[in-house]
NURO-360323 format. One record per residue: x negated, y negated, z negated of N, C-alpha, C, O in turn; residue number from 1. Coordinates in steps of 0.001 Angstrom, whole numbers. Each point is the difference from the previous one (the first is absolute). Layout:
<sites>
<site><n_x>X</n_x><n_y>Y</n_y><n_z>Z</n_z><ca_x>X</ca_x><ca_y>Y</ca_y><ca_z>Z</ca_z><c_x>X</c_x><c_y>Y</c_y><c_z>Z</c_z><o_x>X</o_x><o_y>Y</o_y><o_z>Z</o_z><nr>NUM</nr></site>
...
</sites>
This chain:
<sites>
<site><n_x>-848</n_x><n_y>1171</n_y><n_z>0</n_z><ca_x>848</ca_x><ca_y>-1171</ca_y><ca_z>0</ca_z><c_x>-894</c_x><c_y>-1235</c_y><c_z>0</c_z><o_x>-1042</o_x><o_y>25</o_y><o_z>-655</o_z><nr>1</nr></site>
<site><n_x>1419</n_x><n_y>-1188</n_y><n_z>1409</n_z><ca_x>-426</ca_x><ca_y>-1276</ca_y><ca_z>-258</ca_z><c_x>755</c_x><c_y>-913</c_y><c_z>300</c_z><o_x>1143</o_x><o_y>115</o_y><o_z>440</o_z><nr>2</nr></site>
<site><n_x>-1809</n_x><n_y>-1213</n_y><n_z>-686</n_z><ca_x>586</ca_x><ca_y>-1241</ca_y><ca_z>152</ca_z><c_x>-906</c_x><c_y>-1256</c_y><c_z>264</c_z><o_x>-971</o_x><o_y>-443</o_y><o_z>-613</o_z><nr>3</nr></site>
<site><n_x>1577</n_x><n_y>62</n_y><n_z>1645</n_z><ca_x>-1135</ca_x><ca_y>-1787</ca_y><ca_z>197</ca_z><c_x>1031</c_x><c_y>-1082</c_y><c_z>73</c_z><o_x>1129</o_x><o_y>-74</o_y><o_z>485</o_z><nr>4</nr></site>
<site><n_x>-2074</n_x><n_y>-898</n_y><n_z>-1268</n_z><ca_x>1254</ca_x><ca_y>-1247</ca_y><ca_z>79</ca_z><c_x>-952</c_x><c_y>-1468</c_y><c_z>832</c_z><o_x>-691</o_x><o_y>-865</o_y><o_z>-538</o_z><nr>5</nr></site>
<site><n_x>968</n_x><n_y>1040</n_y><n_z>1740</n_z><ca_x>-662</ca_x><ca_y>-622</ca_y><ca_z>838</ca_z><c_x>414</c_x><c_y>-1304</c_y><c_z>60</c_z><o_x>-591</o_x><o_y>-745</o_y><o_z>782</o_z><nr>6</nr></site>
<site><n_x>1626</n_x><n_y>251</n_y><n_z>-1555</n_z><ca_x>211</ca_x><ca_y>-1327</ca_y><ca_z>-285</ca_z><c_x>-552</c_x><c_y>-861</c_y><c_z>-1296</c_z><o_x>-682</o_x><o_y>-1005</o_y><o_z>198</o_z><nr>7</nr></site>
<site><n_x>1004</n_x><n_y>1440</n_y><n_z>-1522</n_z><ca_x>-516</ca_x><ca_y>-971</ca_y><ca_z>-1244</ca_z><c_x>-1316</c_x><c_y>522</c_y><c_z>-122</c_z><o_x>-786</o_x><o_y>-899</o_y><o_z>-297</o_z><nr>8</nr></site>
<site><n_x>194</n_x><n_y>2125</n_y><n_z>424</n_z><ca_x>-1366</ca_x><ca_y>257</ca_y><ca_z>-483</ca_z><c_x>-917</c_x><c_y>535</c_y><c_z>867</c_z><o_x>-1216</o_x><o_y>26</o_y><o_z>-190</o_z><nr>9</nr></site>
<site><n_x>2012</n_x><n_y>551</n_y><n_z>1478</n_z><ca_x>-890</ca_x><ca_y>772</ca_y><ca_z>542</ca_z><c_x>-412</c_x><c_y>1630</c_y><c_z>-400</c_z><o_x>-734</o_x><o_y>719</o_y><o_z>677</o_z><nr>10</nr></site>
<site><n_x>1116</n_x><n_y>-507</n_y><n_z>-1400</n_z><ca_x>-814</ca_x><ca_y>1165</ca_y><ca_z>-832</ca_z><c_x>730</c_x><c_y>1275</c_y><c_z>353</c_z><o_x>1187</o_x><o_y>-49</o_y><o_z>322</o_z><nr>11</nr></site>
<site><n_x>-2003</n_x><n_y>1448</n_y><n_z>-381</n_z><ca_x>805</ca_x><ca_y>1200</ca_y><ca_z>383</ca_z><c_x>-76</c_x><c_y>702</c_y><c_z>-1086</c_z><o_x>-1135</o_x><o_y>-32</o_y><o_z>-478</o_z><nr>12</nr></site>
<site><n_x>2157</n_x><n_y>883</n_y><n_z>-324</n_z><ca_x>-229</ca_x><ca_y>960</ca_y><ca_z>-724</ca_z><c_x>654</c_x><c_y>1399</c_y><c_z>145</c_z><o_x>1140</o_x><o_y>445</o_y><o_z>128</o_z><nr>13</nr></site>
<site><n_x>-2398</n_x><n_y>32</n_y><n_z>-209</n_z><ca_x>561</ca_x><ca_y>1559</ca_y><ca_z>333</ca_z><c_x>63</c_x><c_y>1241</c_y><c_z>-1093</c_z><o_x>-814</o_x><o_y>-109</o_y><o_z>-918</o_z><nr>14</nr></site>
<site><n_x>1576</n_x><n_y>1148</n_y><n_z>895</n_z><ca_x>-483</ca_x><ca_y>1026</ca_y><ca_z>-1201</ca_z><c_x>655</c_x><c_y>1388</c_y><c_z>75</c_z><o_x>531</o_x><o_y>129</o_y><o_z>1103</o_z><nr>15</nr></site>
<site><n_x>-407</n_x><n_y>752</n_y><n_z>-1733</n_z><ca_x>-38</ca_x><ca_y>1431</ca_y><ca_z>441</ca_z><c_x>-1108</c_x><c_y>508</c_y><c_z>849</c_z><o_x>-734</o_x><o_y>-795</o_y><o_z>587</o_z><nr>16</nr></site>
<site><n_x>576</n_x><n_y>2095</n_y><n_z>-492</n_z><ca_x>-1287</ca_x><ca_y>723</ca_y><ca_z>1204</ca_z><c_x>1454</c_x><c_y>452</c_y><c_z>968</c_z><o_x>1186</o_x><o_y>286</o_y><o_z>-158</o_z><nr>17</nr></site>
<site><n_x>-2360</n_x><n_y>-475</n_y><n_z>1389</n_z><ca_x>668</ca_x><ca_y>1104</ca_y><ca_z>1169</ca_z><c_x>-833</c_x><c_y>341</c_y><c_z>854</c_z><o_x>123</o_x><o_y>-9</o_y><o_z>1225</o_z><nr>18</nr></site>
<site><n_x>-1453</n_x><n_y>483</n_y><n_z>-2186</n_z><ca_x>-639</ca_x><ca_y>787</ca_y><ca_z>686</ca_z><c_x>417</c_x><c_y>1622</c_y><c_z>504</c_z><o_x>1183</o_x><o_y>312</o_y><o_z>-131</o_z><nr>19</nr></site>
<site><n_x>-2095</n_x><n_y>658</n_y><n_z>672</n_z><ca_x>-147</ca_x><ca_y>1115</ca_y><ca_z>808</ca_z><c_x>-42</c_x><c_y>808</c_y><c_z>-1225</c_z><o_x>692</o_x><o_y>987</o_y><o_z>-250</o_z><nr>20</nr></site>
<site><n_x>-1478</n_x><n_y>-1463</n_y><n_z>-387</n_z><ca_x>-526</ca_x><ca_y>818</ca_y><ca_z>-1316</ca_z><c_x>1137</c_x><c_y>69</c_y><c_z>-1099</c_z><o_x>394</o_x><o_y>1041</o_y><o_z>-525</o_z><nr>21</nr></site>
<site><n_x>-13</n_x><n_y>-2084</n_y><n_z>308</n_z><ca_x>1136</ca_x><ca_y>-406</ca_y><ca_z>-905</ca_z><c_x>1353</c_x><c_y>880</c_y><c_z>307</c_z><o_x>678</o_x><o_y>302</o_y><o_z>-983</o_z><nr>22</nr></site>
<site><n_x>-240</n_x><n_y>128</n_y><n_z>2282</n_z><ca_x>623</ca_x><ca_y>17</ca_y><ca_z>372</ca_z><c_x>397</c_x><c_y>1628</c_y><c_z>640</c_z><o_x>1042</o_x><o_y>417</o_y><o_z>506</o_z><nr>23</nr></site>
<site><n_x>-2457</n_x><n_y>309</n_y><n_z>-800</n_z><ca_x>-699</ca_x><ca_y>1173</ca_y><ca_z>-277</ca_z><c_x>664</c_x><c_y>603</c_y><c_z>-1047</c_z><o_x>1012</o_x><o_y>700</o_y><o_z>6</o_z><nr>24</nr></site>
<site><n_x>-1940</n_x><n_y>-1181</n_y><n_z>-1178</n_z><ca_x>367</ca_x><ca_y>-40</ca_y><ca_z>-1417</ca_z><c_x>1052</c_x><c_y>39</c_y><c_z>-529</c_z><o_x>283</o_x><o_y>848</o_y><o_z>-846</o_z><nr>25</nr></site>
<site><n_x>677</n_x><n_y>-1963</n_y><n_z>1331</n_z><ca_x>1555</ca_x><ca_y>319</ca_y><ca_z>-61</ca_z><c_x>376</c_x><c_y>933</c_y><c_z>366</c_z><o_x>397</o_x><o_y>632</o_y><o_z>-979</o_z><nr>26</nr></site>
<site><n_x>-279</n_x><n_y>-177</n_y><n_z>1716</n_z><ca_x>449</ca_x><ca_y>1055</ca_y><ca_z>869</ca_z><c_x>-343</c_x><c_y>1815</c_y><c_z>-70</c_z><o_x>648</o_x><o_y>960</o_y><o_z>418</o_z><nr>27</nr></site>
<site><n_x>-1798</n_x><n_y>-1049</n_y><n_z>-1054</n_z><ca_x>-871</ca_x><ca_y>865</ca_y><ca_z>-820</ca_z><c_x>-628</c_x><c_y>611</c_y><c_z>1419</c_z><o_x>-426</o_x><o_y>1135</o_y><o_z>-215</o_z><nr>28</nr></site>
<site><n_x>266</n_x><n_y>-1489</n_y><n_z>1411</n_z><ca_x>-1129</ca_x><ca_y>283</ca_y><ca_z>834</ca_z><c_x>-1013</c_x><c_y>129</c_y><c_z>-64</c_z><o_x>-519</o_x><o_y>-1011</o_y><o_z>-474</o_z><nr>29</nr></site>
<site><n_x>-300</n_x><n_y>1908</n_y><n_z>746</n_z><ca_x>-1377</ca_x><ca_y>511</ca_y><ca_z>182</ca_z><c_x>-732</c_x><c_y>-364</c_y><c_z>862</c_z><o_x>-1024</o_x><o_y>-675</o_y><o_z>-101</o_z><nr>30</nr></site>
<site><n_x>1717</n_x><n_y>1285</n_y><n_z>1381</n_z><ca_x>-783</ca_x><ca_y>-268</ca_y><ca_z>1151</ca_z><c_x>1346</c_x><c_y>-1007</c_y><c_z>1008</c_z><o_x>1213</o_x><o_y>117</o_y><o_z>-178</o_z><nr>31</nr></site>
<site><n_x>-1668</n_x><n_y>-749</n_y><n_z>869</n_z><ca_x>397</ca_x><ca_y>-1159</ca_y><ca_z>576</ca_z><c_x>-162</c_x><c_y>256</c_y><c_z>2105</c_z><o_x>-897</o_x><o_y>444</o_y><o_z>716</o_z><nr>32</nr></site>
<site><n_x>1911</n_x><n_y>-855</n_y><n_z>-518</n_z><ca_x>9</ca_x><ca_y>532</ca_y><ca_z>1566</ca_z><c_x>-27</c_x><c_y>-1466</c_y><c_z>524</c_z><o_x>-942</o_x><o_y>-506</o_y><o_z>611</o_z><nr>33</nr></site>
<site><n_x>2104</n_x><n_y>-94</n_y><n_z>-936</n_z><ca_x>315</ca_x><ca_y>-1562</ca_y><ca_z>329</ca_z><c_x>984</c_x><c_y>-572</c_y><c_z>-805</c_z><o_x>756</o_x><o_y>559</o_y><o_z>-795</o_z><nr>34</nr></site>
<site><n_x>-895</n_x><n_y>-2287</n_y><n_z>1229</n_z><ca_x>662</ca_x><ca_y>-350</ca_y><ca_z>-1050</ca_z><c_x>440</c_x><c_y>-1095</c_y><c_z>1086</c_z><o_x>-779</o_x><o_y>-538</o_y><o_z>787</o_z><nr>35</nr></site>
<site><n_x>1946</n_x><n_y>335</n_y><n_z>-860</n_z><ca_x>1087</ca_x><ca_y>-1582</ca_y><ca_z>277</ca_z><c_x>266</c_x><c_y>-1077</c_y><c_z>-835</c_z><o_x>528</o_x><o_y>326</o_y><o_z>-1064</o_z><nr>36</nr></site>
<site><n_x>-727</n_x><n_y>-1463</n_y><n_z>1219</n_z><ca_x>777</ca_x><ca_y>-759</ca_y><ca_z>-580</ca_z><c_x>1008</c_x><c_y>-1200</c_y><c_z>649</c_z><o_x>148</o_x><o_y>-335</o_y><o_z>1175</o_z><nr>37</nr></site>
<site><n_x>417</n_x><n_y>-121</n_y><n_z>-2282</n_z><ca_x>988</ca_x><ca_y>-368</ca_y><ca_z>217</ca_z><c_x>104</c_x><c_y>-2162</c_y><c_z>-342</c_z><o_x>126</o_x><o_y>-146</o_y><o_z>-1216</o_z><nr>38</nr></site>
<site><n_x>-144</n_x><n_y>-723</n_y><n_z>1665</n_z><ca_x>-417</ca_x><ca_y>-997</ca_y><ca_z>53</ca_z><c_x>1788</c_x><c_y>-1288</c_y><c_z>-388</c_z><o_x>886</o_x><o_y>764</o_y><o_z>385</o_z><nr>39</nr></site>
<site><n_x>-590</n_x><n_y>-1288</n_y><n_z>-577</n_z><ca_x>1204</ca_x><ca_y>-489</ca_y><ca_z>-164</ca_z><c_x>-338</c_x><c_y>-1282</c_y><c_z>-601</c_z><o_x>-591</o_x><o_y>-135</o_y><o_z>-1071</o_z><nr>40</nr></site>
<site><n_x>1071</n_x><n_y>-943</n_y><n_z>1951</n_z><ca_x>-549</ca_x><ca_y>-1786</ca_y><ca_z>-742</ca_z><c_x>1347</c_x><c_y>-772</c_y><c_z>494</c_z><o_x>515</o_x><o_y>66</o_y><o_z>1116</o_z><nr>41</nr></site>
<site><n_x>-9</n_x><n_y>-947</n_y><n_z>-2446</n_z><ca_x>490</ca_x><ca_y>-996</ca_y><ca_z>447</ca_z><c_x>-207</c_x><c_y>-1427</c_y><c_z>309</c_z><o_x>130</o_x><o_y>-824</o_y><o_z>-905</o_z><nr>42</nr></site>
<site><n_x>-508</n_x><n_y>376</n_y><n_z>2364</n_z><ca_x>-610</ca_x><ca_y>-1375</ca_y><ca_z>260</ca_z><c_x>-1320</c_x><c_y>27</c_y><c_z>-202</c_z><o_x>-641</o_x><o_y>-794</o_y><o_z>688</o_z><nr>43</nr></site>
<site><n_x>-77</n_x><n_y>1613</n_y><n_z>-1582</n_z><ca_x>-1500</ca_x><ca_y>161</ca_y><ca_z>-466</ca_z><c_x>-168</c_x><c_y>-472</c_y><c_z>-1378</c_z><o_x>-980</o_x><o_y>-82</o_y><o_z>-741</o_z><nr>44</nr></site>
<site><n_x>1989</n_x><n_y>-149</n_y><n_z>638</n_z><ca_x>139</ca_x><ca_y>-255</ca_y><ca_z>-2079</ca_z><c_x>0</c_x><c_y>859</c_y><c_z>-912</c_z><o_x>-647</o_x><o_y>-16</o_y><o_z>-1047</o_z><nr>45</nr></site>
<site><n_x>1819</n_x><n_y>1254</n_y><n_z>1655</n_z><ca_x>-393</ca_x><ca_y>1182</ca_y><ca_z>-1178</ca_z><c_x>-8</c_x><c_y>900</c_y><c_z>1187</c_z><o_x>387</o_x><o_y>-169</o_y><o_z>1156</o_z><nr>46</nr></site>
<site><n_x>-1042</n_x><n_y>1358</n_y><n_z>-1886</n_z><ca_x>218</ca_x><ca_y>1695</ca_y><ca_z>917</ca_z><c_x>-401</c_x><c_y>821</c_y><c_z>-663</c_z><o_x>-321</o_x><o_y>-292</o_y><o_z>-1152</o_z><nr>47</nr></site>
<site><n_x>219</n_x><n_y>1320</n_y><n_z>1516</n_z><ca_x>228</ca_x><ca_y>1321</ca_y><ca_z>-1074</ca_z><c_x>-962</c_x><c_y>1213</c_y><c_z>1382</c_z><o_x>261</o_x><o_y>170</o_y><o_z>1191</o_z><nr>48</nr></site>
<site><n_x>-1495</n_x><n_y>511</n_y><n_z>-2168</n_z><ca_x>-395</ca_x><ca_y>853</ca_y><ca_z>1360</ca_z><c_x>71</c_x><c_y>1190</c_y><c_z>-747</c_z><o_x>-367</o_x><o_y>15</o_y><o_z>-1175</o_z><nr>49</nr></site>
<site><n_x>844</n_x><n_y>1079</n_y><n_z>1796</n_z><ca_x>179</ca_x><ca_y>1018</ca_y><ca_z>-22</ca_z><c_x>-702</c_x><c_y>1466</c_y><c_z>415</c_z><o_x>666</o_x><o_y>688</o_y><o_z>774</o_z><nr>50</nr></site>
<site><n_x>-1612</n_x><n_y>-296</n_y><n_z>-1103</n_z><ca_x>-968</ca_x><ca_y>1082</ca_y><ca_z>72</ca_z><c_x>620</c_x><c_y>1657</c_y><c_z>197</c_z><o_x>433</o_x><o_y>514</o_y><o_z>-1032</o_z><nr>51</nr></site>
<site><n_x>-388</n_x><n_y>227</n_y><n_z>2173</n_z><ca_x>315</ca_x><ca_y>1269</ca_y><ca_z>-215</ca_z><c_x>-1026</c_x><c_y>990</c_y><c_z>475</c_z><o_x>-508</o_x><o_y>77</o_y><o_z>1118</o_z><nr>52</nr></site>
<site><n_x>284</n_x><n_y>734</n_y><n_z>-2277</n_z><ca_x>-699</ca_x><ca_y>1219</ca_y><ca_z>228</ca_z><c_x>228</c_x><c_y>1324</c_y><c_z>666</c_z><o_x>960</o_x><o_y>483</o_y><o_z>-601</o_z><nr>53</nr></site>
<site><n_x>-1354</n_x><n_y>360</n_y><n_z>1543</n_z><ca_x>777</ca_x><ca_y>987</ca_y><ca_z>306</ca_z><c_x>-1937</c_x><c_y>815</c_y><c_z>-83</c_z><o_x>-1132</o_x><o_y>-429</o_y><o_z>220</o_z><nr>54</nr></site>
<site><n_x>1794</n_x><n_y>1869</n_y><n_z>-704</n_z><ca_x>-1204</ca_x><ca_y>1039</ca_y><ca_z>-298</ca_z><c_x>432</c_x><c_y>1084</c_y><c_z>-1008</c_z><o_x>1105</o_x><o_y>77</o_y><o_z>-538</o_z><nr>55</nr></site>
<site><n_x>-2103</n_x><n_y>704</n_y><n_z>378</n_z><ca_x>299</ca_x><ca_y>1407</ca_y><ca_z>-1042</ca_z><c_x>-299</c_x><c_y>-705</c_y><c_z>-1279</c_z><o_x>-703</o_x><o_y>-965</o_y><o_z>-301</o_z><nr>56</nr></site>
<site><n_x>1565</n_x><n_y>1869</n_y><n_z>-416</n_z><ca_x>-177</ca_x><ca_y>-30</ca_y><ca_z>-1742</ca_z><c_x>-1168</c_x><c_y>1081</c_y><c_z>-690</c_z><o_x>-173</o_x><o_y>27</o_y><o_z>-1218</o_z><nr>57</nr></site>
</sites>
């Protein structure tokens, strides 16, 4: 998830992981084949990215 406020400050803040690894881990994957993600912004102010793992346990 983040957020930029490109009007009063300028500033971006971002937080949660959506890494490969992270996203592994969740998932309780071992080995890793590929991974998709998933990207979603409104205007470029907020968005939300989305990490998917596909592989054996």
């Amino acid at each position: 998830m983040y957020f930029h406020d490109p009007i009063l400050t300028g500033m971006s803040f971002a937080w949660d992981e959506c890494s490969i690894e992270e996203a592994a881990r969740n998932g309780k994957i071992k080995t890793v084949h590929y991974a998709d993600y998933k990207w979603f912004s409104v205007l470029g102010i907020v968005g939300k990215t989305t990490v998917t793992v596909y592989g054996t346990r």
